[in-house]
N, C-alpha and C positions, 0 to 999 in steps of 0.2 A: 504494500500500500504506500501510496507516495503522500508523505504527511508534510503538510503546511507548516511555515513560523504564525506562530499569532498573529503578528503584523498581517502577515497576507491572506490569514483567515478572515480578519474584521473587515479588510479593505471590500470581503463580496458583497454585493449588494443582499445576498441573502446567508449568512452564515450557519454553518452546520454548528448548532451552540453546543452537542455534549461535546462534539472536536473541539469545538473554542476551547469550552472549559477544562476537556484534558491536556491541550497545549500550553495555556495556562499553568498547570500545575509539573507541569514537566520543567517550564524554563522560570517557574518561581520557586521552587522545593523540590522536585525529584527529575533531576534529568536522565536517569536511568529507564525514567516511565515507557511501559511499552503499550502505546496508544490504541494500537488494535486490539491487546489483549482486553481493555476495556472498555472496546467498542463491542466486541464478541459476547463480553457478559452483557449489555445493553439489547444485544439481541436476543441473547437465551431470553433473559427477563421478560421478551415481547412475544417469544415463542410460547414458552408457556404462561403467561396473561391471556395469549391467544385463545386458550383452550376453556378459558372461563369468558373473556370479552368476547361474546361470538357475532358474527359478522350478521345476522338476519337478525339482533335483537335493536332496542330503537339506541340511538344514540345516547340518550340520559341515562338509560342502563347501563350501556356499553363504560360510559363515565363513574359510575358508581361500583360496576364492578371490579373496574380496573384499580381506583382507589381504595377499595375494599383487598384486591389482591397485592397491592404494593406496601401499603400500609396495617395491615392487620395480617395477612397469611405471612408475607416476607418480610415483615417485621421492620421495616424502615422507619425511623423514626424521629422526632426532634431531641436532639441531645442538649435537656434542661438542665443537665448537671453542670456541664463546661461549655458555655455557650460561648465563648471567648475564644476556642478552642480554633488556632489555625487548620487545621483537619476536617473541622465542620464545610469549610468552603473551597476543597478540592475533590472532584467529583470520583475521582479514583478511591479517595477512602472514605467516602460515603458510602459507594459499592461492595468495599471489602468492611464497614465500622457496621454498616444500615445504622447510621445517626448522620445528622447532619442538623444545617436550621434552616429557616423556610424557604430562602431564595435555592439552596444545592435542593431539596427535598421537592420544589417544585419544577427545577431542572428536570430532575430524573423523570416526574411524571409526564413532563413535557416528551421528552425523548421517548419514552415507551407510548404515549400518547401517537406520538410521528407515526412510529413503526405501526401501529395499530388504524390508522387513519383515521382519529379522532380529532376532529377541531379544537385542539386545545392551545390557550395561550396565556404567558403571562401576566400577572396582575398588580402593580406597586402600590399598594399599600402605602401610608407611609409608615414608616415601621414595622411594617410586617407584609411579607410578599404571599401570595395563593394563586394559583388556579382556577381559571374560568374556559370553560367548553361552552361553546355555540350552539342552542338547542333550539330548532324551529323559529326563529326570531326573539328566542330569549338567553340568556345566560345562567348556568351553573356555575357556584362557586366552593372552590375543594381549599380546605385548609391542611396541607400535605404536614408541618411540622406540629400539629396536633389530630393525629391521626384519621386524617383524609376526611374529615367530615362536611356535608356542606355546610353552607354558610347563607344565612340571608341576606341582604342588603344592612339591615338591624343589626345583624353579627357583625357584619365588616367595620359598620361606626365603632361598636365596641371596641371591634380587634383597637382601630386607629388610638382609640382612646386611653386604652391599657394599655398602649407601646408607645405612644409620645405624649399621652396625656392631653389631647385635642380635643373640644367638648361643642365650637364651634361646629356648622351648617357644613353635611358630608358634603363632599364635592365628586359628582355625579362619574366628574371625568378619571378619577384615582379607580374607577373599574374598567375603564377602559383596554387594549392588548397594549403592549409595551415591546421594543423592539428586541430581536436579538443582543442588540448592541448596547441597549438600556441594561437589557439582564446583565451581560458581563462587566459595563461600569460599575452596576452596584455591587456586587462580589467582588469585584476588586478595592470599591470604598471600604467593604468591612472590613478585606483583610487590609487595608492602610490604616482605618480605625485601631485596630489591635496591635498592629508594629510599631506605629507609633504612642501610645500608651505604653506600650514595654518600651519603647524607646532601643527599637531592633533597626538603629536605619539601616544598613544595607537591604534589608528585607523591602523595609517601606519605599526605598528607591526605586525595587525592582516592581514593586505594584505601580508607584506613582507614574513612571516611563510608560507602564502598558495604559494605563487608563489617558494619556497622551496619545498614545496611537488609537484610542477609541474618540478620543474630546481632544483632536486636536487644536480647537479654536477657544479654548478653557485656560486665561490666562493663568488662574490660581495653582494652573499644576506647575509651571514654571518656579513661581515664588517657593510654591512646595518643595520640588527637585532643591533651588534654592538653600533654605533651611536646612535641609538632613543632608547633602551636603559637604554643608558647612561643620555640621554635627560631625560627618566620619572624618576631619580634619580635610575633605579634597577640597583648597581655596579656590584654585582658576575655576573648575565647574562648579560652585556655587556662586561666584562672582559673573562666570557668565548667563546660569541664569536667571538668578537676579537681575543682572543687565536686559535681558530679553522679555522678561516680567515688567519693566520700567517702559522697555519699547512699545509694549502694547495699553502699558493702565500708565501713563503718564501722568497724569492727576488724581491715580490712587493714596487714598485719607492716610494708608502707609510710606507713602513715595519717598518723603525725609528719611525716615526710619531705613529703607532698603536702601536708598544710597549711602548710609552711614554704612551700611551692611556688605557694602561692595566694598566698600573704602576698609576696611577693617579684613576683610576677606584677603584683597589683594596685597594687603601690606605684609598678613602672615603669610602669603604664597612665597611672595618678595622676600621675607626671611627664610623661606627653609631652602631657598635653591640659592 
């Protein structure tokens, strides 16, 4: 099989998202990963799903069955213990843990969904991601990291509410489908979220670069790069892009602040060589 860099996965206009996400986790933590091997159990998984999603029953079944078989028979699960856990958000030891948290757990469903030829697509919450299939001109909604249950529109406010605490007017459009590309920014936000809290910059580097190749018109990943950095001691590349962060937000409310930050950069580069 001839395997893509993530770069030239995102670039498709339609991205094959469980290869995103295992190319991902290969050039951010295991580059030993062997991507077919985990495209093959992605099949098993639909082969026999098959045998319970049967092709003559109606689609909303076909939906419940499949979540029913992914999350109750195969045991997949949301992992409430260690939700922090960088594991949670690479789709290879989701496969091999069955834990993972909502955006990896609705991946999966999504993927077995494809092979199954169920209209299934992603759904951004904010704070909390699910599953929505297209039913006769309506929607299903499956909450994968609490055990594939649907969800009503009533549910969903909740979810929103108990994960960011929003008490405001739902907004109609947070159920709407959400792109390939959307999906993999946001897994990559968490795992920068968590890298950066442990304060693992080279980790949060390698996330922040791919989320660039995804949002490359997103000054704030520049000032990002920026920052961590400056943190692993490398001053010219944090000086430059900070410099390239300034070229684009020239009258951002930080702009003093990061020119200080160039200046202070460059001067220790200028010492250690």
């Amino acid at each position: 099989m001839d395997i893509l860099t993530f770069v030239e996965m995102v670039q498709r206009p339609s991205p094959n998202l469980p290869q995103a996400a295992l190319l991902l986790a290969k050039e951010l933590a295991y580059p030993q990963l062997e991507i077919p091997h985990y495209l093959r159990q992605l099949d098993d998984l639909a082969d026999r799903a098959a045998k319970r999603v049967r092709l003559n029953d109606s689609t909303a079944v076909r939906a419940e069955l499949l979540s029913e078989f992914l999350f109750k028979e195969e045991q997949f699960q949301g992992n409430t213990a260690v939700y922090d856990d960088p594991r949670n958000s690479y789709l290879n030891d989701v496969l091999e843990r069955r834990l993972g948290i909502p955006i990896t757990l609705s991946l999966l469903y999504l993927a077995i969904a494809e092979r199954l030829q169920l209209p299934a697509f992603g759904v951004g919450l904010p704070g909390h991601f699910i599953v929505g299939v297209a039913v006769q001109g309506d929607t299903l909604f499956f909450d994968p990291f609490h055990g594939g249950g649907r969800l009503s529109a009533a549910d969903c406010a909740r979810l929103v509410e108990l994960t960011v605490g929003y008490t405001g007017a739902f907004q109609d459009d947070w159920l709407t489908a959400v792109s390939p590309q959307d999906i993999l920014a946001r897994m990559l936000n968490n795992l920068r979220i968590i890298f950066t809290q442990r304060h693992q910059w080279p980790e949060a580097i390698g996330v922040v670069e791919r989320m660039r190749q995804i949002q490359p018109d997103n000054s704030h990943h520049l000032r990002e790069l920026g920052v961590m950095y400056y943190q692993v001691g490398q001053m010219r590349q944090a000086a430059n892009y900070l410099d390239a962060y300034l070229h684009k937000e020239p009258n951002a409310s930080d702009a003093q602040t990061i020119r200080q930050g160039i200046a202070d950069a460059l001067n220790k580069w200028a010492s250690q060589n």
